[in-house]
C-alpha positions in Angstrom: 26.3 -147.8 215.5 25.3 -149.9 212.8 22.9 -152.5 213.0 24.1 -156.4 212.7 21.7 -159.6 211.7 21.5 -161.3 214.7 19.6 -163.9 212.7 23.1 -164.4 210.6 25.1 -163.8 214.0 23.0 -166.9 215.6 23.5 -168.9 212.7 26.9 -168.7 212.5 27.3 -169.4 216.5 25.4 -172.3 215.4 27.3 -173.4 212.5 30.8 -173.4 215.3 28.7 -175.6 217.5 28.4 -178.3 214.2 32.3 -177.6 213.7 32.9 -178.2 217.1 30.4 -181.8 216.9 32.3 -182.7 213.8 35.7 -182.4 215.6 34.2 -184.2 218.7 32.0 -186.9 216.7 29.2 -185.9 218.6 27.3 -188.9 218.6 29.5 -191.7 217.3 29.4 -193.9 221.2 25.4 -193.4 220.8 24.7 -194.0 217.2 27.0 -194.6 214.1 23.9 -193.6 212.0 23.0 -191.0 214.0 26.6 -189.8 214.1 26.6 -190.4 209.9 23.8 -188.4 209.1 24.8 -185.4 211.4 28.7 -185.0 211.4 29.3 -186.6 208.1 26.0 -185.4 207.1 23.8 -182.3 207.9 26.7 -180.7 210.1 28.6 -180.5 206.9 26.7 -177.0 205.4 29.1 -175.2 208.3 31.5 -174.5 206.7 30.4 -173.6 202.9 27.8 -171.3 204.6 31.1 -169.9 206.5 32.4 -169.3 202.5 29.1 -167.9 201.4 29.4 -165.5 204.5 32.6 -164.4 203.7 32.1 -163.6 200.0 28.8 -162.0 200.8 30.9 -159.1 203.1 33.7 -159.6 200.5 31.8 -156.8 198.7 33.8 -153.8 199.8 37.1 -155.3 198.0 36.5 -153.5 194.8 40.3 -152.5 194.2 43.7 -153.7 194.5 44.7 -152.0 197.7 41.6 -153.3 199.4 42.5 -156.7 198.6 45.9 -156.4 199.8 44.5 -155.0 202.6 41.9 -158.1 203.7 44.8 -160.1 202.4 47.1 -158.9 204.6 44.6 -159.1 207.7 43.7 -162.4 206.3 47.1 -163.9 206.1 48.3 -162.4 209.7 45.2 -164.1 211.3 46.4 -167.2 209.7 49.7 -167.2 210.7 48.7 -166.8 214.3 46.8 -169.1 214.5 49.2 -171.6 212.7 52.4 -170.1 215.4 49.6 -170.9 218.0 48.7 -175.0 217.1 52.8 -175.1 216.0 53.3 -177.4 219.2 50.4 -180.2 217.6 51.9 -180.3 213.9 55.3 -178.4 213.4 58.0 -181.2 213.7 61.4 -181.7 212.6 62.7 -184.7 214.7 64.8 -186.0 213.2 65.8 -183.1 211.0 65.7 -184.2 207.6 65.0 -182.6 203.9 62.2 -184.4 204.5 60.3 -182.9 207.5 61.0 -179.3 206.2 59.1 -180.4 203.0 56.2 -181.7 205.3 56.1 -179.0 207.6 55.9 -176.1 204.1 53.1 -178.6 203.2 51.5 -178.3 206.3 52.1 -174.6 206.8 50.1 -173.9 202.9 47.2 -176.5 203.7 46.8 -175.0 207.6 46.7 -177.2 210.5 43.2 -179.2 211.0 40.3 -176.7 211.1 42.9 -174.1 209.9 42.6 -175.3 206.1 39.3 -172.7 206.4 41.7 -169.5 206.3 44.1 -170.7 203.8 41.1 -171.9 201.5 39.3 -168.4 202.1 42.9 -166.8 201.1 42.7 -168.5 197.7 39.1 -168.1 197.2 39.3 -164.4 197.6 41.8 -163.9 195.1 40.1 -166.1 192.6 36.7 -164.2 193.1 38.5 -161.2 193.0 40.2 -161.9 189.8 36.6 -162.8 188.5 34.4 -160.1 190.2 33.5 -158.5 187.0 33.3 -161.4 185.1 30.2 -162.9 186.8 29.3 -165.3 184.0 32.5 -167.0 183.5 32.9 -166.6 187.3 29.6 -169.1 188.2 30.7 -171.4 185.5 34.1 -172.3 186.7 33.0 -172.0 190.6 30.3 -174.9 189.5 33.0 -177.0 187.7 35.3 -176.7 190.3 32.6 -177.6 192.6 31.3 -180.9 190.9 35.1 -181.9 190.6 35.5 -181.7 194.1 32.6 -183.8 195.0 33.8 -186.6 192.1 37.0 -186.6 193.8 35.1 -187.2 197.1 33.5 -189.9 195.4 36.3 -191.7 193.3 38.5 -191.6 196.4 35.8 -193.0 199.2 34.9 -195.8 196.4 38.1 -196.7 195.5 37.4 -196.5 191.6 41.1 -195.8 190.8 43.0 -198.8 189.9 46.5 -197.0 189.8 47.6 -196.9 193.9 48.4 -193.4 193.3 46.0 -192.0 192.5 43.5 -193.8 194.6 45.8 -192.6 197.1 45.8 -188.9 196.2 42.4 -188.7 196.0 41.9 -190.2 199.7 43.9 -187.3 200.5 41.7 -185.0 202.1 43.1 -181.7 201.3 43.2 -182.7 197.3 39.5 -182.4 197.3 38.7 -180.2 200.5 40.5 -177.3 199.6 40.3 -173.7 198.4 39.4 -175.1 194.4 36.8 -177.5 195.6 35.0 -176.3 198.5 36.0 -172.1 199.5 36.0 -170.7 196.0 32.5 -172.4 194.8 30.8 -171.1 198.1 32.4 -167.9 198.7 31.8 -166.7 194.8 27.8 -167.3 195.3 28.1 -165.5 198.0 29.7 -162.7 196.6 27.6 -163.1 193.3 24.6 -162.6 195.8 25.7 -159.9 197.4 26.8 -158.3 193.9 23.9 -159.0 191.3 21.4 -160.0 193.5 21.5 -163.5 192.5 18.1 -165.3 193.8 17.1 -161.8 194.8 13.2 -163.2 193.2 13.2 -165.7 195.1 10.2 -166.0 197.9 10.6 -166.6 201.7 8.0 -170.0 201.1 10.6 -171.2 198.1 13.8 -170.6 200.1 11.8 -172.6 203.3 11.1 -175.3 200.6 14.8 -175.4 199.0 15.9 -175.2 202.8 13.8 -178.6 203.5 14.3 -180.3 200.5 18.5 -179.5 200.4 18.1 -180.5 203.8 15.9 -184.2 203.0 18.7 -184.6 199.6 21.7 -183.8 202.1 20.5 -186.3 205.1 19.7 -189.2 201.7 23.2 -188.8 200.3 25.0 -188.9 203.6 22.5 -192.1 204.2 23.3 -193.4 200.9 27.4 -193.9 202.1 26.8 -194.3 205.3 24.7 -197.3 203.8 27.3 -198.5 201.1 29.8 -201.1 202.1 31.6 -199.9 199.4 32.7 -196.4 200.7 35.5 -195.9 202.9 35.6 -192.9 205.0 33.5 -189.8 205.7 32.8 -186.8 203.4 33.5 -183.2 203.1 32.0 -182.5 199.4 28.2 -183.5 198.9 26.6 -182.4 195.8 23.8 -181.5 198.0 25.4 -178.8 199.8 25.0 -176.5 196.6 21.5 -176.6 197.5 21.0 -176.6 201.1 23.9 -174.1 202.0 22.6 -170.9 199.5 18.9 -171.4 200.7 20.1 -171.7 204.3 22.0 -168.7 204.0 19.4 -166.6 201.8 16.9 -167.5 204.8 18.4 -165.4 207.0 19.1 -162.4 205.4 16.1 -162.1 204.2 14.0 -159.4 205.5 11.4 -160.6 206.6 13.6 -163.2 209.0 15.9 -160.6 210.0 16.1 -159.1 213.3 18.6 -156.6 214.3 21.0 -156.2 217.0 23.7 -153.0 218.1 25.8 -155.7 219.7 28.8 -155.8 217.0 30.8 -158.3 219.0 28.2 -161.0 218.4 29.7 -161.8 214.9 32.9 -162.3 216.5 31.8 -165.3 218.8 31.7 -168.0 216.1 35.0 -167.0 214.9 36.4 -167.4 218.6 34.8 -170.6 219.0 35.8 -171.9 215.8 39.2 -170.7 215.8 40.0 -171.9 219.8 37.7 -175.1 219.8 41.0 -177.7 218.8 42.9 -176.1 222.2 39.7 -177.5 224.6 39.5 -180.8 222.5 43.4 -181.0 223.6 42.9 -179.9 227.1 40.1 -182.1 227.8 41.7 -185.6 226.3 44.7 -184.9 228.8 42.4 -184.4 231.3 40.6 -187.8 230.0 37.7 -186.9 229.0 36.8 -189.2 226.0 32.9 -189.9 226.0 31.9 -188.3 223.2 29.0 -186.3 223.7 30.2 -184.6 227.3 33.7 -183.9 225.8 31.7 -182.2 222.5 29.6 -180.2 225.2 32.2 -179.0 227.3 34.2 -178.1 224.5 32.0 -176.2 223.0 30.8 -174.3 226.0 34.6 -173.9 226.8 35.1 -172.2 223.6 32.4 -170.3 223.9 33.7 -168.9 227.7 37.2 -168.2 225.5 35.6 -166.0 223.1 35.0 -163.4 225.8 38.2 -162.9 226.5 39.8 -163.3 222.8 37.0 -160.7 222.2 38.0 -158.4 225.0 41.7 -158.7 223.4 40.9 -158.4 219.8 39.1 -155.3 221.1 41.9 -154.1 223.5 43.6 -150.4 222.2 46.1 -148.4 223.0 46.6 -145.0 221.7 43.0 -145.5 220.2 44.9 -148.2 217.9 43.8 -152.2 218.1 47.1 -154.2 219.4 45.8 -157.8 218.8 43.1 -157.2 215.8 45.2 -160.5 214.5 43.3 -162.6 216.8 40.0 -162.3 215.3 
């Protein structure tokens, strides 16, 4: 059996539980600062790292039939898990030209937390597309990047004067998207993986790059939490291209790395990410609002769900996976 990073596999267990707090506005009844700074702040690296993740392992796509082939397992995990939220945003009462538009919409952009798979979807086939062309590759992923966060920031500052345009770029799937956020992250990931990029970098530097994305990350959510000019929270910091690659070069390096033979491990923070809007549901129904217990239970909820999404996604018959679409 091969060996797995358990220092990755905890880190990404970790980066569900900020997904989860984002979702739940951890601490929003205890703090509104406290709140700012973590889930529109330092709980925000979730999901690039996620990206980074994804194009780090999106190595083994060298050729046209492997990509059709993640594609494929890509896109049938998406559609599950869009056929599975269908009762919280597939609508067409009344039936209308209308609410068949709005429900394609909604069925491209995914539902909620979905956006994640759709956006990796798109950033695969863009890095794919540039996966020998490294140079050119970095340069659009960082343009794309820096236009995301200016959309951020024209839209929460209201610098348009046109209605329409302020308006579009409130939208949050204009700047949090596959262009914006997946492609940017999961290319460095992949450019990692692929040409060693940062591969000279020491385990001190990455601790102070961790430290000091982490002090510019916690200033700029401060910064519009502080601004009575900004209205609403933020997906794209210009921070994150710091903090996120340092966080995620941390813990593959050797020297941090221990390993584990329990393969399953990996598959936890997908199952928690992928089933955490279900238990947010469940529990509001139930009335359970406070903030912090609703968060908790959720998450540990989730987490009780991913054994038994595991134990299907690992389920066989005829020595053949029946619900690998799962996970």
């Amino acid at each position: 059996m091969k060996n797995r990073n358990l220092t990755l596999d905890i880190l990404k267990i970790s980066l569900a539980f900020m997904v989860v707090a984002i979702h739940g506005g951890f601490l929003s009844k205890f703090s509104q600062l406290g709140d700012f700074l973590t889930t529109n702040g330092l709980f925000r690296i979730a999901v690039p790292i996620f990206f980074i993740i994804n194009g780090y392992y999106f190595i083994s796509v060298n050729n046209i039939d492997k990509l059709k082939k993640w594609f494929y397992r890509v896109f049938l995990l998406y559609l599950f898990w869009m056929v599975f939220y269908s009762y919280e945003w597939f609508d067409i009462q009344p039936f209308s030209l209308a609410s068949v538009i709005k429900n394609i919409i909604q069925f491209i952009i995914g539902y909620l937390h979905l956006w994640y798979l759709s956006g990796m979807i798109g950033a695969g086939i863009l890095t794919f597309i540039f996966r020998n062309k490294v140079k050119l590759g970095l340069i659009l992923s960082v343009t794309l990047f820096i236009l995301g966060v200016s959309i951020q920031y024209l839209g929460n500052y209201h610098v348009f004067s046109i209605p329409i345009l302020d308006k579009l770029a409130n939208y949050a799937f204009i700047h949090r998207n596959f262009l914006f956020i997946g492609f940017p992250f999961f290319y460095i990931g992949f450019v990692i993986r692929k040409n060693g990029l940062f591969a000279g970098l020491s385990l001190p530097i990455l601790i102070y790059a961790s430290i000091l994305g982490g002090g510019l990350l916690l200033g700029e959510s401060w910064y519009n939490y502080s601004n009575p000019q900004n209205d609403g929270g933020f997906d794209n910091y210009l921070s994150l291209a710091l903090i996120c690659p340092a966080i995620f070069l941390l813990v593959v390096n050797p020297k941090l790395t221990i390993e584990s033979n329990y393969s399953n491990l990996t598959l936890i923070s997908t199952s928690i990410y992928l089933i955490h809007p279900f238990w947010f549901i469940v529990l509001r129904k139930f009335g359970v609002f406070d903030n912090i217990i609703v968060t908790l239970l959720c998450f540990t909820l989730s987490l009780l769900s991913s054994y038994l999404l595991i134990k299907l996604y690992n389920m066989k018959v005829r020595n053949k996976k029946i619900f690998k679409f799962i996970l």
